[in-house]
N, C-alpha and C positions, 0 to 999 in steps of 0.2 A: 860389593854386594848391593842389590837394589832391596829398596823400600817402598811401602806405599804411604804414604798419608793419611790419616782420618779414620774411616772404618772400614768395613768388609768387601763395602760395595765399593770402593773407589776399584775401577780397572785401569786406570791409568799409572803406570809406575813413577815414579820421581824423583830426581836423582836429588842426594841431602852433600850439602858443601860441608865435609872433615876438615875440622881448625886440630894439626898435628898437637898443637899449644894445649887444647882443651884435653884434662887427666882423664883418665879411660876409668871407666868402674870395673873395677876387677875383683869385688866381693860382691858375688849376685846371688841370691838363690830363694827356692818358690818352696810351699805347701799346698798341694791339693786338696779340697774338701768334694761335696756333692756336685756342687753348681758353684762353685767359686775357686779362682787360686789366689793362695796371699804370697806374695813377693816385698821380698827384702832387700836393699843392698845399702854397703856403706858410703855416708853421705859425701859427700865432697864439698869440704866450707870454705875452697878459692874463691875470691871476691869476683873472679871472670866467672864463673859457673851459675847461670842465673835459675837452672831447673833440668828436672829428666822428661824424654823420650822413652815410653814402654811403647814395643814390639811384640805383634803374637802372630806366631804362623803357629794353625790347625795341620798337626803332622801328616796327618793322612787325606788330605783336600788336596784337589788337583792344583790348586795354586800354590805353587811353590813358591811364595813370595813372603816378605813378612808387612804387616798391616801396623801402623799408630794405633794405639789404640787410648792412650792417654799424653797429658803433657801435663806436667806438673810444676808451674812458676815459682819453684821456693826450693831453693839447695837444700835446706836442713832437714825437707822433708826425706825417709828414707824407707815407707813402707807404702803397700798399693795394692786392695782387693780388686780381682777382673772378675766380675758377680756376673750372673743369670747366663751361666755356659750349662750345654745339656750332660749328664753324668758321662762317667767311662771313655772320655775324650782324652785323646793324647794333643798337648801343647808344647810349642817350642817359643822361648821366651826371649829377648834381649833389651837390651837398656843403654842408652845414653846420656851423656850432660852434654846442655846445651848453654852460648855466651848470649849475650844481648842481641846479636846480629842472626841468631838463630843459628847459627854454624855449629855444628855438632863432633865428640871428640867420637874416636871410633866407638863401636860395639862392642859389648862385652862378651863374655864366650855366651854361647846355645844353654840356656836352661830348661831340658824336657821336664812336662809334670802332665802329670795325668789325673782327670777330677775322676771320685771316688763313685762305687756305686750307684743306685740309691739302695737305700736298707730295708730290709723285708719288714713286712707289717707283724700284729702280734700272732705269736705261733700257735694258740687255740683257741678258737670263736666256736660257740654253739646257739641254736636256736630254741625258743619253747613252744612247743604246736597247742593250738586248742585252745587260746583264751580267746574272750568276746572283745572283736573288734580291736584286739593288740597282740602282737608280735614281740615280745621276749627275747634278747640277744645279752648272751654272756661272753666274758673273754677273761685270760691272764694280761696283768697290766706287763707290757712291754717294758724290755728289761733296761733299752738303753736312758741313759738320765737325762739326754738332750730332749725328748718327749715330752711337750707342753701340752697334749691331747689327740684327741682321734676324728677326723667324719666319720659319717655314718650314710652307706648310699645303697640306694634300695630300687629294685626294678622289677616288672613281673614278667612272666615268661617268653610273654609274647613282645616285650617290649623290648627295644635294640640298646635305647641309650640309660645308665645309672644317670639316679639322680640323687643331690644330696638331701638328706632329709635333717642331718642333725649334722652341729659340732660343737663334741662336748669339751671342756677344758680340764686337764689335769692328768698325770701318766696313773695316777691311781684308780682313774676312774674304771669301773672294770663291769657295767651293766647299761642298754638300753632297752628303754619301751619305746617301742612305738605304736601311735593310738589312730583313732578315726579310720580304722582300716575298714574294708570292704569283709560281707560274714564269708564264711568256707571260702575263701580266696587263698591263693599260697603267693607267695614273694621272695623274692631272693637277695640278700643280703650280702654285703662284705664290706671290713673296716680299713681305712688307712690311716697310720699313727702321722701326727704331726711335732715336727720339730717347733724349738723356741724361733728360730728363724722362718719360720711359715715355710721347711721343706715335707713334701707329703713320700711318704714310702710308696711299697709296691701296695698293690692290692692284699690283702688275705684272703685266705679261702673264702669261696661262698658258701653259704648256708642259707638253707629254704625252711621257710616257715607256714605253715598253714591256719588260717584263724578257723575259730568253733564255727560251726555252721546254726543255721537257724534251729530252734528244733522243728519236726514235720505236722504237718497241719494235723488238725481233726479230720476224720474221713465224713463222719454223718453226726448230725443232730434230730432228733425225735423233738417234736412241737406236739401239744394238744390245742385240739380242738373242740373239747366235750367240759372243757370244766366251768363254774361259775366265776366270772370278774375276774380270770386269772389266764395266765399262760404256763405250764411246766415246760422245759429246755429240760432236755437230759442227754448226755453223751459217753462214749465209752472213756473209759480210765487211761490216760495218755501212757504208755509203754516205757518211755523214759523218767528215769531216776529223779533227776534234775530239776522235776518240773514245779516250780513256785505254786502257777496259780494256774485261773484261765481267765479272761478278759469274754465279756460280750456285749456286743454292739445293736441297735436299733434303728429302725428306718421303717416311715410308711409308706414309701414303694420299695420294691425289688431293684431298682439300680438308682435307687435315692442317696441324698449323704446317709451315712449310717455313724450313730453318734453314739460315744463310750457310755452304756448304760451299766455293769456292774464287776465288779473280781470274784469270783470266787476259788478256795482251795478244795472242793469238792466240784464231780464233774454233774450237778445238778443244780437250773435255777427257777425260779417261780418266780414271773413276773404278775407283782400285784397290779392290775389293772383300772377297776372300779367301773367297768364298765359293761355292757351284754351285748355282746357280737362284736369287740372289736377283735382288728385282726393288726400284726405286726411281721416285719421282717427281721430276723434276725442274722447275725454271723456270731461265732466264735471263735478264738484263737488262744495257744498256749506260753504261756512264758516262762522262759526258767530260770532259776537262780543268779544268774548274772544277769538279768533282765532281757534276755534277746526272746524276740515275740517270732513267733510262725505266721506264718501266713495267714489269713481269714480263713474260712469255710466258705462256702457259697452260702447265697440267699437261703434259709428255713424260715414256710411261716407259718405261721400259729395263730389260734382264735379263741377269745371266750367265748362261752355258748351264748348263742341269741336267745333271746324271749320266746316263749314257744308262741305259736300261732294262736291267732284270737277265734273265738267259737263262730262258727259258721251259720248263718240263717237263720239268727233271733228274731224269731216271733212273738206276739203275744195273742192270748182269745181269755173274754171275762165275761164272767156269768155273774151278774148281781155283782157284790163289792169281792169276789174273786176273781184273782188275776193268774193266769197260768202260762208262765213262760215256756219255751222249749228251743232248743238250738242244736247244733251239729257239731260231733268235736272238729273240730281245726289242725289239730296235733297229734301226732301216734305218743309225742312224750308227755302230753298231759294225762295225771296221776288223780286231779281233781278238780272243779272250778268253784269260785268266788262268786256270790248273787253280790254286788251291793244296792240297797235301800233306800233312796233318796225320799224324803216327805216333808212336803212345805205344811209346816204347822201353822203357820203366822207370818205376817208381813213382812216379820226380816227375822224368822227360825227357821231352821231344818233342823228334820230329826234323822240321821246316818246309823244305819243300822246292816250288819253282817253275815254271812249264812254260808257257809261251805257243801258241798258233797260232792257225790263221784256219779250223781245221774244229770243227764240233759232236759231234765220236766225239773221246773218250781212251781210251788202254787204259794199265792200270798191272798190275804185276805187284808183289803183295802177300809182306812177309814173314808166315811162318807166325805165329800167336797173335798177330799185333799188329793192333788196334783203331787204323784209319785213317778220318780223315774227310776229305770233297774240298768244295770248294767253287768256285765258277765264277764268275769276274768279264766282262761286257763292256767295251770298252776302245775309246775314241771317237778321233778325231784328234788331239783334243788330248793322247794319253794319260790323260786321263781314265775309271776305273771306275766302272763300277756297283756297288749292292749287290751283294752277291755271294749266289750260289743254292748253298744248302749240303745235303750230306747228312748222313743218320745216320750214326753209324761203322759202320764195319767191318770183319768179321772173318774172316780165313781159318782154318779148323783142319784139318789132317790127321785123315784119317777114322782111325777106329780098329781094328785087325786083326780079322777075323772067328777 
């Protein structure tokens, strides 16, 4: 019979020098596992016998030859794993001792062995749909005891290769989360059990899991524009259950940053402003209970009411120390205007004095030599002024005796 030396790849055959002297093993024989066979034979303690030659011919391989595959320099040794063979392999085995000179005594008989399946993964995996940004995988802990733990590998639809995401330790382990997922996305899933020796089963079934989706925007928001110092936001009542809060944002352009101005749990806000005519951009969005936010809203904006318009074409005409103003309204929303009184009394007094109504004629009655100014406010609903329309001073003087 020929042999080859060394490993798989030698193609060369080689013929082995048989010393008739050297005792034959003739107690040989193998256990198959997954990916490993263990071999036994009885040792041989002749002081000529310096070690064995293991032989493996792959039964079913077009080479019909047998391959070395180990050498073993120590007689008393008398056992030998052949590790990392692929499962469901049929193996033909034989064994020699070999003297100092390398001469080898015959062969022992053919020992066939076959590595064992690999072992099915565990027999029920389920998925839990609809959490925020995680994926919930349950299973029964697989039954066999060699089960040091599981991967965990995960792919989406459109993706070709699994990838692994987890591996947990322990055959009792029997729950995974996984997080940081993408929102309404689905994934698919399946576990393989791992041995204490780092062998991985088959796959298990896959299971598809889909995370919560966002919830859906706001459609409209209502802004004013008529009130004083302020803005109201109002929106319709978000449709879903779930819904926490709503968030809204601020910006003074329309495609400006827009920055986290308030939460509310009601779909109504009023922003206090302090100002008269200012205007703002708004967005709003909803969030719900596990905090996942909707999208914005588009741009809405909103204005506090301006100042109303200042009185138009303040005049004045004086008769002796009467003074008679008159002006034009400025504003359809002014309800009344403001005279005020200015009068230099003294070198460093004035005397500020008041006067409201709802006609466009004042008449004042001026003290002699005093420089009086007037000015005129319009005045809106809200008690809100206008700039005010001011005159030059003025001055009454008593004519002087002819």
């Amino acid at each position: 019979m020929t042999w080859i030396a060394g490993c798989s790849k030698h193609t060369q055959p080689h013929q082995f020098i048989i010393d008739e002297n050297i005792p034959q093993i003739t107690r040989f024989q193998s256990i198959g596992d997954i990916s490993a066979i263990a071999l036994e034979w009885e040792p041989n303690h002749d002081p000529m016998v310096k070690g064995y030659n293991i032989y493996r011919q792959r039964q079913e391989s077009e080479e019909a030859q047998f391959v070395r595959i180990a050498s073993i320099n120590d007689r008393f040794v008398s056992h030998y794993v052949d590790k990392n063979l692929p499962s469901e392999q049929k193996y033909l085995y034989q064994i020699t001792a070999f003297n100092e000179k390398g001469q080898e005594s015959k062969p022992s008989q053919i020992i066939p062995t076959i590595t064992r399946p690999i072992f099915k993964s565990v027999v029920y995996i389920t998925g839990i749909d609809m959490m925020p940004r995680k994926a919930k995988l349950i299973w029964r802990p697989h039954q066999n005891e060699r089960i040091s733990g599981y991967v965990v590998e995960r792919k989406e639809p459109s993706e070709k290769e699994w990838r692994v995401v987890a591996t947990l330790t322990h055959r009792y382990t029997v729950e995974y989360i996984d997080s940081y997922l993408k929102d309404n996305t689905t994934y698919m899933y399946r576990l393989k059990a791992v041995t204490f020796d780092n062998l991985l089963s088959t796959p298990s079934d896959i299971v598809t899991v889909t995370t919560k989706p966002l919830p859906t925007p706001i459609i409209e928001v209502n802004t004013t524009t008529e009130l004083p110092q302020k803005i109201r936001l109002e929106w319709a009542k978000h449709t879903q259950k779930d819904i926490s809060h709503y968030n809204i944002y601020r910006s003074n352009e329309s495609k400006g940053s827009f920055g986290f101005l308030a939460k509310r749990t009601t779909p109504l806000f009023t922003d206090e402003i302090k100002e008269h005519g200012k205007g703002y951009f708004y967005q709003v969005s909803a969030v719900d209970f596990d905090g996942l936010e909707s999208m914005r809203t588009q741009e809405w904006y909103g204005q506090s009411i301006a100042r109303p318009n200042s009185p138009q074409s303040l005049n004045y005409t004086q008769e002796g120390n009467v003074t008679t103003l008159t002006w034009q309204k400025g504003d359809p929303r002014t309800r009344a205007y403001r005279i005020n009184i200015q009068e230099k009394t003294g070198w460093f007094s004035l005397k500020n004095t008041q006067h409201e109504q709802t006609t466009t004629t004042f008449v004042y009655t001026q003290q002699t030599n005093t420089p009086t100014t007037y000015s005129v406010e319009a005045i809106d609903e809200y008690n809100i002024s206008s700039i005010s329309a001011v005159t030059t001073p003025i001055v009454f003087e008593l004519a002087k005796p002819q």
